[in-house]
N, C-alpha and C positions, 0 to 999 in steps of 0.2 A: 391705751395702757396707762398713760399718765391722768388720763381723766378722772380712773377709778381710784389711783392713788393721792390725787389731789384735789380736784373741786368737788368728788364725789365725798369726800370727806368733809368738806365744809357744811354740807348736807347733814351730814350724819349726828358730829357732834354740835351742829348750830340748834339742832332741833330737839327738844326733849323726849328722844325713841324711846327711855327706860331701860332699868337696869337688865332686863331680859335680850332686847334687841341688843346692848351696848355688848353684851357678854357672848353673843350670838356673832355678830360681828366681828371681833375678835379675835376668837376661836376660829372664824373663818379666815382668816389670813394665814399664810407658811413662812416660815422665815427660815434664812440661810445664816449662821455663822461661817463668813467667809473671811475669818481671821485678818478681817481689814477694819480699820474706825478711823476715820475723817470726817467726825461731826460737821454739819453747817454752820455756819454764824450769825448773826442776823443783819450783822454790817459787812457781809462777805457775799460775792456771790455766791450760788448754787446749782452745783453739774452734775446730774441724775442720769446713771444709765438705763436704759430701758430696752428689755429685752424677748423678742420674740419667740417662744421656742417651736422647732419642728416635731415635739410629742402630741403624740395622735390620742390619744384615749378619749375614750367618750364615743358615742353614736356616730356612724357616718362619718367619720376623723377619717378613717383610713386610706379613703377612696382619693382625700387630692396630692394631688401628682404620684412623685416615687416614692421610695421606702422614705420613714422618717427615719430621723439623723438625730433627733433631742440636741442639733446644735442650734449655736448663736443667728438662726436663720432671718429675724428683723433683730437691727441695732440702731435705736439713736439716742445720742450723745446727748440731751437736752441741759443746757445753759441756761442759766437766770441771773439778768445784772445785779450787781450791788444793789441797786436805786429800786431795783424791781420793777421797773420803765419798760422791760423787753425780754425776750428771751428769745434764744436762736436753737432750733432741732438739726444736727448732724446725722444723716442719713449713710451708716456703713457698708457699702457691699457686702453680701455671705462672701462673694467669690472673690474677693480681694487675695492678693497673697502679698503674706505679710509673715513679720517673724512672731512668733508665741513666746513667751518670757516661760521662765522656770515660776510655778504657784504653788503653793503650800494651801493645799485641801483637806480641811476639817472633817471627820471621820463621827461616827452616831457617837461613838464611846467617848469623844473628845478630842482623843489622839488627831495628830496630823500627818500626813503624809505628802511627799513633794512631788508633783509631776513634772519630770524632765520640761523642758520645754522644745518648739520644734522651729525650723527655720526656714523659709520660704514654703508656707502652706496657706490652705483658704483660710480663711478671716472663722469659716461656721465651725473648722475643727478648736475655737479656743476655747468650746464648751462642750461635754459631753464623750469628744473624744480623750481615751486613757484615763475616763474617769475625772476630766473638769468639770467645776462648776461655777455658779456665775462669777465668783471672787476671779476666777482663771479671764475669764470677758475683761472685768474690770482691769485687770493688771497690763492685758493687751492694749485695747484702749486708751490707757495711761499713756503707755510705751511710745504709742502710735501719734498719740494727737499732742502730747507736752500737758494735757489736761488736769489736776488734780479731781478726781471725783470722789463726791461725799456720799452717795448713797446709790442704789440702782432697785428697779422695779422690772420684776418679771412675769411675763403671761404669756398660754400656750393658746390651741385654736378655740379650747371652749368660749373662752374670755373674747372672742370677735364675736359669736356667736348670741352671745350672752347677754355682753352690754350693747351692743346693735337693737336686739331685741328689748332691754330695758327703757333705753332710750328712745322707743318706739318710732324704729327705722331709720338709717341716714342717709341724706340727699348727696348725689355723686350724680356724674356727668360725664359719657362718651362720645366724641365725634365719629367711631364707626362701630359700625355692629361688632359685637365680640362671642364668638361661638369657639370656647376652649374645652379640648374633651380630656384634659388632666385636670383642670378644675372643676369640671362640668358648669363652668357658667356659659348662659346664653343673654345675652343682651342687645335689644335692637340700639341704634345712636338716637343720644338726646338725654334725659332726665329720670333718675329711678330713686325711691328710696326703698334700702336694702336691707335687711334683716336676718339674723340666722342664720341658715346653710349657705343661702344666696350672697350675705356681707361677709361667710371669710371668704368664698368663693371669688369673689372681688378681688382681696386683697392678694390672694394665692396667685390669680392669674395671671400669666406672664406669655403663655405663645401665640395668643391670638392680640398684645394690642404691643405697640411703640417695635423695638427693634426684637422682638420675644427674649428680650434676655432680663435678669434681675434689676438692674435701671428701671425699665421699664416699668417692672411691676414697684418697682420704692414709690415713683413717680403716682401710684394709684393708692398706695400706700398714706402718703403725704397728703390728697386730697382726702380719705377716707378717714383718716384721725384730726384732719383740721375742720371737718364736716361734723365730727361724733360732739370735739369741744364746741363748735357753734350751736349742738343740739342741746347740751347740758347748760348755757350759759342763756340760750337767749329762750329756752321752753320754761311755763311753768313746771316742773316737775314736780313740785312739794305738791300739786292741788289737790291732789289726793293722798289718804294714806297707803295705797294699793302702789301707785308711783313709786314715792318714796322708798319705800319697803322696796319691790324689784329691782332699782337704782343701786340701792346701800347693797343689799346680799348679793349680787351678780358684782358689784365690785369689787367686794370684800374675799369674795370667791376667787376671783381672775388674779387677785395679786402673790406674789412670793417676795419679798424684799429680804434686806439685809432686816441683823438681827436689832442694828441701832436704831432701829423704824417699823420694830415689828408689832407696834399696837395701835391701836386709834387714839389714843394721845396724843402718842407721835406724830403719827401721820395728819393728826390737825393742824398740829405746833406748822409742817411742813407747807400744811395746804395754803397755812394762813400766812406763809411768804410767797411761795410762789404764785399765790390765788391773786395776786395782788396786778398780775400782769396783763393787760389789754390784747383782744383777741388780733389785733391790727397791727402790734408788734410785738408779734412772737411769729416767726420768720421758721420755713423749713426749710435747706439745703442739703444735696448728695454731695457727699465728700469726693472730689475729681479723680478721676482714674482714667488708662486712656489702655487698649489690648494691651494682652498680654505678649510681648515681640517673641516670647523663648517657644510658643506654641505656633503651627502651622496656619497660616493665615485661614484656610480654609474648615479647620475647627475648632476656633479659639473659644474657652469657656471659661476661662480664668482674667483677671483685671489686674495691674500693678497701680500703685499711686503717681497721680502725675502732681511731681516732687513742687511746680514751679508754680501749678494753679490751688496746690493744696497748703501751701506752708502761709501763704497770707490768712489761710480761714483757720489754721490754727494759731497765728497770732493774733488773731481775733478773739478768740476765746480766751488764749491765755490772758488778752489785755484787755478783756472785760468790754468788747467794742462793740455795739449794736450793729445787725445788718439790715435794719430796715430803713429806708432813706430817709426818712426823717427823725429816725432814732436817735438818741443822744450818747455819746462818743465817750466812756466810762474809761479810767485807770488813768486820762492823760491829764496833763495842764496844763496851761498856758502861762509861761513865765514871761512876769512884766520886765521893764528898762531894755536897754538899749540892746541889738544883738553882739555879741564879737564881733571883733573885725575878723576875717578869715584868711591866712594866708594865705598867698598868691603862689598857685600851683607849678610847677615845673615840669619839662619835658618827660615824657614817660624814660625815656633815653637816659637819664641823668639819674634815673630812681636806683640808688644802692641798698640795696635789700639782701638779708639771708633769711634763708626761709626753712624754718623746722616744723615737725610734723608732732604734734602734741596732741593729737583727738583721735578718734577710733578708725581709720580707715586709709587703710594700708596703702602708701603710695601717694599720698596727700600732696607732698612736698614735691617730688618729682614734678605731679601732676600741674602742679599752682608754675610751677619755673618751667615748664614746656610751654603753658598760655600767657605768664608776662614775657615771654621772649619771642615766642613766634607769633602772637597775636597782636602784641605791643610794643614788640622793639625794645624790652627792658633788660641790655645785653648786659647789664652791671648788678645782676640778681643771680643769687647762688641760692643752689641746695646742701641744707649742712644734717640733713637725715633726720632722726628723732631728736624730741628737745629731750633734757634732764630729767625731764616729770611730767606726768598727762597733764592735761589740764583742760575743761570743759568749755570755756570761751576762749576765741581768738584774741591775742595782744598785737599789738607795733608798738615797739620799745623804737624812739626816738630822741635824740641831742633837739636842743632848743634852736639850732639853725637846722635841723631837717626837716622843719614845718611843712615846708612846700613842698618836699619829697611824702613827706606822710599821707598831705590830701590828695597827691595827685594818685598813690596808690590808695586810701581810703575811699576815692571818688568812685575810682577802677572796680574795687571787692565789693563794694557796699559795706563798709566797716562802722558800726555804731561810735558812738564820741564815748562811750566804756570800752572801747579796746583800742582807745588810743590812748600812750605813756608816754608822755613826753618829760625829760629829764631836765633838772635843771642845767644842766651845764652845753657847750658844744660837744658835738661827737667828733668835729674832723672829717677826716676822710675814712673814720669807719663807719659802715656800711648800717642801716636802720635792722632791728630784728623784727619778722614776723614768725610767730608760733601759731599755729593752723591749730584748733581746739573742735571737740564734738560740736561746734554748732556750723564746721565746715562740710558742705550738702556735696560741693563739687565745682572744680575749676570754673570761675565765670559766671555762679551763683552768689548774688550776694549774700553776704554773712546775715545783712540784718534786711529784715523784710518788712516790707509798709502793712499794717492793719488793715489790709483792705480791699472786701470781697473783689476777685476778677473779676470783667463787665460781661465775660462769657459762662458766667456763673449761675445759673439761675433758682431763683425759689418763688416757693409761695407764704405770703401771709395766710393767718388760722383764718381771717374775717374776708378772704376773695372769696366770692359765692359762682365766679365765673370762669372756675378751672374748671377745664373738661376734657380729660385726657384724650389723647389721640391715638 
C-alpha cells in the first residue's frame, strides 16, 4: 500500500507521462475528507497510517474467508525519522480489543455527524462499523499509540491483486506446505513469486501457517510488503513504457488517502520525503499483545495489549527512535559537563509520602499505597484520595532536605527528573506529595519508560531477502 502511495509516485511525476496520463492518474485516486489536517513538515518526522480494508468487490473477492466486514482488517502505523535515516511499520491486530474514541464523520453533503464511540471492542470495528470511516481508524490509533499522525493511505483486495501483478510478481518464502481452503492458497515449502489471485491469497491466509490465528498472517503480511518494496526499488521498471504505465495506474487505482494528499503533487512532495529512506532501515514490527484472559482458554479469538512490552515501542515512535540496530537514535542529546551529583537515597521505611490520584483511573491512589506498603515497607505513606485538579503527568512535590526520600521513591516508580519539584525551602517533618497523573499505567509500572524495543520483540527489515515464514 505504501509503495503505490510513495515510491510509485516518484515514478510518475519524475518522468514526463504528459498531460493526459497526469490527469488520468489523478482522477484515479479517492480521497476522504476525514475532518482531520496535521500537515507533515519537512523538519518533522512522518506517521502515515495505512489501511487495509475487508471490501470484496471486484472478481473472485468474495470467495476468501467469511463475510466481509469493510473493516480496519490490515493496520500499520508507518513512521519516518526527522533525518529520514529510517522508518519503522507498526503492525495492529484486527483482533485487539481496545477502546474506540467518539469521531466526527464527514457526510457527501458536507454535514458532519458524530459516531458514539465504543469501549472494549476489536481493533476492525474502528472502521465501517455505525458508519466509520478511515478518520474513525486514525483517531483510534492516536488514542492507542500517543502517535500524532499526518496523513493515512487506503487500499482494499483489488490493490494486492493489482500491484503484485504490476510489479510483475513477488518473491515470498514458506518453510512448510500451506493448503488453506478459506483462502484457497495451495503452496508447496520453499520459494514462489506471486501474483494476483495467488498474492492476496498469501496475504489473506491464516489457518494453514504459524499458530492459524491473525499474528500469523501480519507475519506474511510483513514479508509480502517488504518483498513488493524490494521489487519496486531494485527492478528496472521505467524500461519500458508498458511497465511504467501498469505500475502508475494500478497505483493510483489501489489508493484512497485523506483529502490533504489527495493529488499527485502531493503525493510527490510526500514521496520525495519519505522516498528518501533505505530499504535496510525501515524495520517492521507487531505491536505486542498477549490472550485475551476475559475469554475461555479454550476459544480465545480476541487479543488485549501487553501494556509492559508495548509502551517502550510507543515511546519509540513518539521519540522519534530508530529500531534497526544500527540505526541512529532521533529526539535525544547528549548534554556535555559534569553530571549532578545525586542524592544519597534513603530507606524505603523513612519515605513520607501522600499520595493523590490526579489521572484517569479509578482507585490509582489506594492502589500505589497498597504496593509501597506491602511490597516496600513504606509504612509512613498515606492516601489523601483525589488531588484538587486532574492533571496529565505525575509530580513529587518535595522540600530541599527530602532529596533522598524523593530518589529513593523516584528509583521505586520509575519517575522522570519532569515530575520531580523540589521546593526551595525545608519541609520538616511534612510528608513529600505525590499526584498519580494519566501517564500512571499501574502500581509497579514505571511512570517513564526507556525507548527501547523489547529483546523478545521481533521484526523484520524491508532488504532481508531470507524471511520465510513458518
Amino acid at each position: 500500500m505504501w509503495i503505490g502511495g510513495t515510491l510509485a509516485m516518484l515514478l510518475i511525476v519524475g518522468c514526463a507521462a504528459g498531460w493526459y496520463l497526469y490527469n488520468r492518474f489523478n482522477n484515479n485516486i479517492e480521497k476522504y475528507d476525514v475532518g482531520i489536517e496535521n500537515p507533515y513538515q519537512s523538519d518533522e518526522p512522518v506517521n502515515i497510517l495505512f489501511i487495509g480494508t475487508d471490501t470484496r468487490d471486484g472478481d473472485g473477492n468474495d470467495s476468501y474467508g467469511g463475510d466481509a466486514s469493510e473493516g480496519a482488517d490490515t493496520t500499520i502505523l508507518m513512521h519516518f525519522s526527522e533525518d529520514r535515516t529510517n522508518a519503522t511499520g507498526l503492525s495492529i491486530p484486527r483482533d485487539l480489543i481496545t477502546d474506540i474514541p467518539d469521531c466526527e464523520v464527514v457526510q457527501e453533503d458536507g454535514s458532519t455527524v458524530t459516531i458514539p464511540g465504543s469501549q472494549g471492542v476489536r481493533f476492525n470495528q474502528s472502521m465501517g462499523t455505525d458508519g466509520r470511516d478511515p478518520g474513525c481508524v486514525w483517531r483510534t490509533v492516536e488514542e492507542l499509540t500517543g502517535v500524532s499522525i499526518n496523513h493515512f493511505m487506503m487500499a482494499d483486495f483489488n490493490a494486492v491483486k493489482d500491484l503484485s501483478s504490476a510489479v510483475g510478481g513477488v518473491p515470498v518464502c514458506v518453510e512448510e506446505p500451506i493448503d488453506d481452503p478459506k483462502s484457497h492458497l495451495q503452496l508447496d515449502a520453499g520459494n514462489h513469486v506471486l501474483e494476483g489471485e495467488e498474492a492476496l491469497a498469501f496475504v489473506r491466509t491464516r489457518y494453514s501457517v504459524g499458530t492459524g490465528s491473525d499474528l500469523s498472517r501480519i507475519e506474511l503480511q510483513q514479508q509480502f510488503l517488504a518483498s513488493m518494496a524490494r521489487q519496486i526499488t531494485e527492478r528496472d521498471l521505467l524500461s519500458s513504457l508498458g511497465s511504467f504505465y501498469d505500475l502508475a495506474d494500478a497505483a493510483t487505482k489501489a489508493l484512497a488517502v485523506d483529502t490533504e494528499i489527495g493529488s499527485i503533487d502531493k503525493l510527490y512532495g510526500l514521496a520525495s520525503e519519505v522516498g528518501q529512506v533505505p530499504m535496510s532501515d525501515m524495520t517492521f514490527v507487531t505491536l505486542p499483545v498477549v490472550d485475551n484472559p476475559d475469554e475461555p482458554e479454550d476459544a480465545r479469538a480476541t487479543v488485549v495489549l501487553d501494556e509492559g512490552r508495548a509502551r517502550p515501542i510507543f515511546q519509540m515512535l513518539q521519540q522519534d527512535v530508530s529500531m534497526t540496530e544500527d540505526g541512529s537514535e532521533e529526539g535525544g542529546s547528549e548534554e556535555g559537563g559534569d553530571a549532578e551529583e545525586q542524592p544519597e537515597a534513603v530507606p524505603a521505611a523513612d519515605v513520607r509520602v501522600d499520595v493523590y490520584n490526579g489521572g484517569d483511573v479509578m482507585g490509582a491512589a489506594q492502589e500505589t499505597l497498597a504496593w509501597m506498603q506491602n511490597t516496600h515497607g513504606m509504612t509512613l505513606a498515606t492516601n489523601e484520595g483525589n488531588a484538587a485538579a486532574p492533571q496529565a503527568e505525575t509530580t513529587l512535590e518535595f522540600g530541599s532536605d527530602q532529596a533522598g526520600m524523593a530518589a529513593t521513591l523516584a528509583e521505586l516508580m520509575g519517575l522522570p527528573d519532569s515530575a520531580l519539584q523540589e521546593g526551595s525551602e525545608d519541609a520538616g517533618d511534612q510528608p513529600m506529595v505525590l499526584v498519580l497523573g494519566d501517564d500512571f499505567a499501574g502500581a509497579g509500572q514505571p511512570i517513564e519508560v526507556a525507548p527501547e524495543r523489547p529483546e523478545d520483540v521481533d521484526g523484520i527489515t524491508a532488504d532481508d531477502e531470507d524471511v520465510c515464514a513458518s
